[in-house]
C-alpha positions in Angstrom: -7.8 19.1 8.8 -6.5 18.0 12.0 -2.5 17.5 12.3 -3.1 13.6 13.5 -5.1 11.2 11.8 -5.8 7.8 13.0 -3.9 5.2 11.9 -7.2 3.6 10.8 -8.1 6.0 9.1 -5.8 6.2 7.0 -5.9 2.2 6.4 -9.2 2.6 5.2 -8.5 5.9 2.7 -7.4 3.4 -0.4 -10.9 1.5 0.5 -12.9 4.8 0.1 -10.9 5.9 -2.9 -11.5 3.0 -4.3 -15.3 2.5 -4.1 -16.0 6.4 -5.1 -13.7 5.7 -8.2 -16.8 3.1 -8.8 -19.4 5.0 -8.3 -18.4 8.2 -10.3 -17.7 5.8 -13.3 -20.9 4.5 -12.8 -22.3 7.7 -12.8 -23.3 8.6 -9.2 -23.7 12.0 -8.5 -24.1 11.4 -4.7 -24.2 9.1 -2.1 -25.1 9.7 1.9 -22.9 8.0 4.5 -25.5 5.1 5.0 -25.4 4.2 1.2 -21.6 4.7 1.6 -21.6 2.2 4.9 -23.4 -0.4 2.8 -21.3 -0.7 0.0 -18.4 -0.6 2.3 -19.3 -3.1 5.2 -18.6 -0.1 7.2 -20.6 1.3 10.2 -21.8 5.2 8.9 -20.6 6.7 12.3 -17.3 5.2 11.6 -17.0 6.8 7.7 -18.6 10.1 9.2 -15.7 10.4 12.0 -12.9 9.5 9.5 -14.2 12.4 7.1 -14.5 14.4 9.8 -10.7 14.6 10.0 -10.7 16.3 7.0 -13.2 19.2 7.4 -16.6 19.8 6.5 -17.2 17.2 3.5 -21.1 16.4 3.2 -23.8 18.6 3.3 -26.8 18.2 5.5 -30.3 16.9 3.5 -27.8 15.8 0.8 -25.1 13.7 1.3 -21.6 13.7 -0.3 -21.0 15.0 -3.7 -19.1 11.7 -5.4 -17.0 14.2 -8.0 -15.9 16.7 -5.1 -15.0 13.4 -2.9 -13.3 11.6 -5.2 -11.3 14.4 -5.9 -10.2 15.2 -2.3 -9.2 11.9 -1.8 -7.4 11.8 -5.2 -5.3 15.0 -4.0 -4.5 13.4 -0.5 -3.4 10.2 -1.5 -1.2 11.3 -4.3 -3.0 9.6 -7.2 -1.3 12.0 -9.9 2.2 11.0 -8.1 3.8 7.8 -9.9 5.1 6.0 -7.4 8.5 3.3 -8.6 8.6 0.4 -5.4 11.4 -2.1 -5.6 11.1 -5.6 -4.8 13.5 -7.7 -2.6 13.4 -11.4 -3.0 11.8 -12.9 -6.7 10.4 -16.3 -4.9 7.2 -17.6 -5.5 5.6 -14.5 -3.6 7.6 -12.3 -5.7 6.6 -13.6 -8.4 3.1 -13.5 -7.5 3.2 -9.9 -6.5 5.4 -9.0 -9.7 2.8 -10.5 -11.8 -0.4 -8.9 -10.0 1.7 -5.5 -10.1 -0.9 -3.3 -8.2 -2.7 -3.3 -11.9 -5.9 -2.2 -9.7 -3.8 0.9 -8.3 -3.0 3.6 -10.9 0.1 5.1 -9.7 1.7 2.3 -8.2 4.0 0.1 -9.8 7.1 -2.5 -9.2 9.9 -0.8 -11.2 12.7 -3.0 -10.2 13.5 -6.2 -8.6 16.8 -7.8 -6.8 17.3 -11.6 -6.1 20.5 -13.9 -5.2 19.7 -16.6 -7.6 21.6 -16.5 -10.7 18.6 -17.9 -12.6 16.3 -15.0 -12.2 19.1 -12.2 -12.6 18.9 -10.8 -15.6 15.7 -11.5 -16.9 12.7 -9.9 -16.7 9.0 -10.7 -15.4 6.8 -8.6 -17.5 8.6 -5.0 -17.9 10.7 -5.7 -14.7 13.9 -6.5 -14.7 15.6 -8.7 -11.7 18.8 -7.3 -10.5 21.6 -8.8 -8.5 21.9 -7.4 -5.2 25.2 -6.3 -5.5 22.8 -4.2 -7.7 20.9 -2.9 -5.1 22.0 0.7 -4.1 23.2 2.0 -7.8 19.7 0.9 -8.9 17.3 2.2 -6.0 19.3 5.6 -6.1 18.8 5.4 -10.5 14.9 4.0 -10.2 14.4 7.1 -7.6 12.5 4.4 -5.5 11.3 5.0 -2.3 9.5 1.9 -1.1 10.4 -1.5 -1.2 8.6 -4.8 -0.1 10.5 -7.5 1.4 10.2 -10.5 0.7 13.7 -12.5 1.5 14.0 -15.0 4.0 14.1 -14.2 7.0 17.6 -14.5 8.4 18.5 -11.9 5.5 15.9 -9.9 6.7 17.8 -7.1 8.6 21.0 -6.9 6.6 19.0 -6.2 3.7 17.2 -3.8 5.3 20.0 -1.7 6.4 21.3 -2.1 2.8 18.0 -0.3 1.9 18.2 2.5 4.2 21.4 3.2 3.3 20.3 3.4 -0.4 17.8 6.1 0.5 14.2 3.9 1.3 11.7 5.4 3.3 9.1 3.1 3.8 9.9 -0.9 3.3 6.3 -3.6 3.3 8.1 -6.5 5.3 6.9 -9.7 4.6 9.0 -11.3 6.4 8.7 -12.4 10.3 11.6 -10.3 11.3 10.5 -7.3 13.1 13.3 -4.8 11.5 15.4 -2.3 13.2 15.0 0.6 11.1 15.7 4.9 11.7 12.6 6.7 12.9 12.6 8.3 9.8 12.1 4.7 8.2 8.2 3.8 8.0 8.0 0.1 8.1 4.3 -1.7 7.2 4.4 -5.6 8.9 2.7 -7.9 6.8 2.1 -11.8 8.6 0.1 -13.8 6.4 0.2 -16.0 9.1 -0.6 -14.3 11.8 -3.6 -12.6 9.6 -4.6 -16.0 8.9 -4.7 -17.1 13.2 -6.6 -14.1 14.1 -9.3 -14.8 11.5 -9.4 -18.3 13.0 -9.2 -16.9 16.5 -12.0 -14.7 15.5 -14.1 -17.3 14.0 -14.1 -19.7 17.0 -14.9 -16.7 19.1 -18.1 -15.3 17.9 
């Protein structure tokens, strides 16, 4: 395996566990990287460079072995590691991401949840329960959490943050539009809706 991967890559490693999760509980023994690029959407060079990373995977006249993938993939992206993330900021897209809870993802779950609003502290949305943020620290450092996803406005964005890193995070989802100020041991993962949303229009209208 080579020491860097692509950051690509290793966007589109969930997408490949995924869809050989599929096939081995469908029963598929083995799939070439053409069938692969078909259920994907993705080119075949593409899937073969990104495996290439990672050694020797297929064999020649065969194909990939579904079982041995699957595994690989399993090991690399922790899949037997439980992994607690906190959420910052119960609104209406906390609540929509507390009530989806990564059910599709096996060892990712919301575990805890902090807000300002005296109506949602204290109770709980599903198994979670919603935390005051005076809360914050003593319950990352009890939950032993070390992502969080953001999702306060924005103006709160960085004190919050630092609040986090302080508590120990290591990697914060910002949903936000602030771009945070973070350690460079902090790994931070931007997510615009809106900005998504302009360059698939941008896209469309430039075909």
């Amino acid at each position: 395996m080579t020491d860097k991967i692509p950051v690509a890559t290793t966007k589109r490693l969930p997408l490949y566990y995924r869809f050989l999760t599929e096939l081995y509980n469908r029963g598929t023994l083995k799939i070439s990287s053409s069938e692969l690029a078909d259920l994907l959407k993705i080119d075949s060079a593409t899937i073969r460079r990104d495996f290439s990373h990672f050694g020797q995977m297929g064999r020649r006249g065969y194909g990939y072995d579904v079982k041995e993938l699957l595994g690989f993939f399993k090991d690399i992206l922790d899949q037997d590691v439980q992994t607690t993330v906190a959420l910052v900021g119960v609104g209406h897209l906390g609540h929509a991401l507390l009530n989806f809870n990564f059910h599709k993802s096996s060892n990712v779950r919301i575990g805890v949840a902090f807000d300002v609003n005296p109506s949602v502290i204290g109770t709980k949305e599903g198994e979670v329960e919603v935390f005051a943020m005076d809360n914050l620290k003593e319950q990352i450092k009890l939950h032993k959490t070390d992502v969080a996803i953001l999702t306060v406005p924005t103006d709160a964005a960085q004190e919050i943050t630092d609040e986090l890193v302080e508590a120990g995070i290591s990697g914060i989802m910002n949903f936000t539009t602030e771009r945070l100020a973070v350690p460079n041991n902090i790994s931070v993962q931007n997510v615009d809706l809106t900005s998504e949303l302009q360059n698939l229009i941008y896209a469309i209208g430039h075909k």
